[in-house]
C-alpha positions as CSV (number, residue, x, y, z in Angstrom):
1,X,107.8,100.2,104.3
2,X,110.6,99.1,102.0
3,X,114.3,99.6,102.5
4,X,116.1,102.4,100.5
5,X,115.8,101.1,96.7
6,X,113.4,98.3,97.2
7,X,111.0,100.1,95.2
8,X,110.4,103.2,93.8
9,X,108.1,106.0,95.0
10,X,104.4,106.3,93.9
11,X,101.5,108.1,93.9
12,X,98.0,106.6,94.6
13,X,95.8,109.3,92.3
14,X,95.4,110.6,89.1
15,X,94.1,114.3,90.3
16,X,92.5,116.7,89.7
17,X,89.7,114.3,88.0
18,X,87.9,116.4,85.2
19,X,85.9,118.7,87.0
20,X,83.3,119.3,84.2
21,X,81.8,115.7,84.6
22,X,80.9,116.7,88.1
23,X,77.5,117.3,88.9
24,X,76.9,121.0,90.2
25,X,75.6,119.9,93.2
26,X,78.3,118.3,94.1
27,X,81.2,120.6,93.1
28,X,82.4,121.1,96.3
29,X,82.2,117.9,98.2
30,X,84.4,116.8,95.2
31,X,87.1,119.5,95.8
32,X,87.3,118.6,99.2
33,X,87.7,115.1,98.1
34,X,90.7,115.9,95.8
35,X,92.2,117.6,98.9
36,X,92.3,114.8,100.6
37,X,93.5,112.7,98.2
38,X,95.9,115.1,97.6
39,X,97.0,115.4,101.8
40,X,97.3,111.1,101.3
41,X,99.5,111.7,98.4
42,X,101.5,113.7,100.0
43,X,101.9,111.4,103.7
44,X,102.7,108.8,101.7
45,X,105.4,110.7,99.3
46,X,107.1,112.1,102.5
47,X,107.0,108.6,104.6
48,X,108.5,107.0,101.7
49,X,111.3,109.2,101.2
50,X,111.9,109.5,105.2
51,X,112.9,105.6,104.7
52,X,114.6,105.7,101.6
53,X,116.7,108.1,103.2
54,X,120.2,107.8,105.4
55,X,120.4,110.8,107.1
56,X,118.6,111.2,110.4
57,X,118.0,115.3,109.7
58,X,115.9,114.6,106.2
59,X,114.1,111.8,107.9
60,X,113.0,113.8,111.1
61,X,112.3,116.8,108.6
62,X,110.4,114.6,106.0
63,X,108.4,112.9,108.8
64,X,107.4,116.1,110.5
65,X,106.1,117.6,107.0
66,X,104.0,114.3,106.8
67,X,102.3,114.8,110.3
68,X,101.5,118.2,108.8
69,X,99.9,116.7,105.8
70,X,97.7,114.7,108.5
71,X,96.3,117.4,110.0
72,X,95.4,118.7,107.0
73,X,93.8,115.5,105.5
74,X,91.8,115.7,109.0
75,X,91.0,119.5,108.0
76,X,89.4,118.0,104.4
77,X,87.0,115.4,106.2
78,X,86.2,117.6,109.0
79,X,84.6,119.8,106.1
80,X,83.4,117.0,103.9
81,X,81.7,115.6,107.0
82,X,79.7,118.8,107.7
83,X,78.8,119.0,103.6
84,X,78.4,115.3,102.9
85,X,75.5,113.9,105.4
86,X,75.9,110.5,103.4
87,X,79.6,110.3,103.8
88,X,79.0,111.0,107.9
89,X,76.7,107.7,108.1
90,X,78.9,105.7,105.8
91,X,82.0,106.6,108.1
92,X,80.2,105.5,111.0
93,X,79.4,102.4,109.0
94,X,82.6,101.8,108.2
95,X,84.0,102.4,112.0
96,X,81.3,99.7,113.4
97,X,82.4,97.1,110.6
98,X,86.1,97.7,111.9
99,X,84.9,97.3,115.5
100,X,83.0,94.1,114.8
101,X,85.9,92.5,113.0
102,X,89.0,93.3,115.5
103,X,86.5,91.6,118.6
């Protein structure tokens, strides 16, 4: 991460996405998406301003709030897993290909 004033803060999405070009069916593994795009957002805002930061109170206080937004990104999968069976094989995909790569 950057030093204080290396670079400003930004956000990674553009959300909520337009809701009516969703497909009915898939309403709400899309809000649970956003949610977790929205739980990233916010990890990232708070980390960024913990080490932009010079006093040792906002930092422990901003990092804290970001561990929060963890859980809560974990909360968001945890649901999308049970809703999305595609996303569950994909993620195990994606786990194996990580494995295979750091051998």
């Amino acid at each position: 991460m950057g030093k204080r004033g290396e670079r400003g803060i930004s956000m990674m999405s553009q959300i909520p996405t337009d809701m009516k070009k969703v497909e009915k069916t898939d309403i709400n593994n899309e809000i649970l998406r956003v949610g977790m795009i929205a739980e990233l957002d916010a990890i990232n805002l708070y980390e960024q301003l913990a080490a932009m930061t010079d006093s040792e109170n906002i930092r422990k206080v901003l990092l804290d709030i970001a561990k929060e937004e963890k859980t809560h990104a974990g909360e968001f999968q945890a649901l999308l897993l049970k809703t999305d069976k595609e996303q569950v094989v994909e993620l195990e995909k994606g786990k194996k290909e990580v494995e295979k790569t750091m051998k």
